[in-house]
C-alpha positions as CSV (number, residue, x, y, z in Angstrom):
1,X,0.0,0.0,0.0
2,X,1.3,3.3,-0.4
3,X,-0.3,6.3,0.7
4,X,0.3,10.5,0.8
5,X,-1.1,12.6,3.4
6,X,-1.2,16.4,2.7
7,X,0.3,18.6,5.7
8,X,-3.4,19.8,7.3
9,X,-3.1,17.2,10.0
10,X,-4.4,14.2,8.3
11,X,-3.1,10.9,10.0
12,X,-3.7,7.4,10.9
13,X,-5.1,6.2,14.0
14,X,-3.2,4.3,16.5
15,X,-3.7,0.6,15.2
16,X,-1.8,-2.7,14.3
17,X,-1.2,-3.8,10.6
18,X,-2.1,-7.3,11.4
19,X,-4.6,-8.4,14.1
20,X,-3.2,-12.5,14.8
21,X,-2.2,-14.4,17.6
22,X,0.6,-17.1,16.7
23,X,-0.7,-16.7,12.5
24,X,-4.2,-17.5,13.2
25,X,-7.4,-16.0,14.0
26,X,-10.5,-14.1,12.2
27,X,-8.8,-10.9,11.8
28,X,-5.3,-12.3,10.4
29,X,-4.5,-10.9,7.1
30,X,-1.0,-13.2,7.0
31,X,1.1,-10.0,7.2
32,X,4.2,-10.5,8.9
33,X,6.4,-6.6,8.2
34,X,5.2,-3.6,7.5
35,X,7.7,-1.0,6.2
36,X,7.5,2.8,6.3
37,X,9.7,4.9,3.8
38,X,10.0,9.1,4.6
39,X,10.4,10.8,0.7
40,X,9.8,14.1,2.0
41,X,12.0,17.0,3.1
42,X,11.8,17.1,6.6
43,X,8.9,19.0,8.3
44,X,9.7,22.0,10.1
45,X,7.9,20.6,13.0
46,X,9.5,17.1,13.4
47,X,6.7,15.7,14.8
48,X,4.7,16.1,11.5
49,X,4.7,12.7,10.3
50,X,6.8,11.1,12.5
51,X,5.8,7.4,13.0
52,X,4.4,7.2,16.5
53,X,5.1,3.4,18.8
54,X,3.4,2.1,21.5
55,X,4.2,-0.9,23.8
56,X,2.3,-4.2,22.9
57,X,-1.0,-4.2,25.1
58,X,-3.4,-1.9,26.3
59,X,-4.9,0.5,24.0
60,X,-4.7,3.2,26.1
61,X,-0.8,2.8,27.0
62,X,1.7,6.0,26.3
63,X,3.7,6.1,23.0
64,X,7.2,3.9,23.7
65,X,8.8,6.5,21.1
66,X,8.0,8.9,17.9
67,X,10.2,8.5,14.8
68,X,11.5,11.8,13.1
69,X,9.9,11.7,9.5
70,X,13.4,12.2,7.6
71,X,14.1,11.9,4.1
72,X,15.3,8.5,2.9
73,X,14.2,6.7,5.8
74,X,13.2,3.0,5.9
75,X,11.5,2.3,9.0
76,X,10.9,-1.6,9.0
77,X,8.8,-3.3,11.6
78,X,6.7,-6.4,12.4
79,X,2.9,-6.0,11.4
80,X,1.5,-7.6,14.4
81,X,3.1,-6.5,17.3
């Protein structure tokens, strides 16, 4: 999938690329690694864009860490976690 989101605030919601438990389950799309590569110039705010974490569990828990969005950055993790 690729996707461009225009600098007004427009973002995804916290969520996980793959709901599965051990490669199984109703909700498992079989994904295993999700990548995210930054083409843009960096923002003058580096929070715009950046690629927010959280700790496995619950949904409410604080961010673990927020990736800088800068240029020719691969950011490769695993889909389900």
């Amino acid at each position: 999938m690729l996707a461009c989101y225009p600098p007004n605030g427009t973002r995804y919601v916290r969520h996980l690329d793959n709901v599965c438990s051990g490669g199984a389950g109703a909700r498992c799309n079989g994904r295993r690694a999700t990548a995210v590569y930054y083409l843009n110039p960096p923002a003058e705010d580096p929070t715009h864009g950046a690629l927010r974490l959280f700790s496995p569990g619950l949904p409410t828990s604080p961010p673990l860490v927020d990736i800088e969005p800068l240029a020719d950055r691969l950011l490769p993790f695993l889909s389900d976690q």
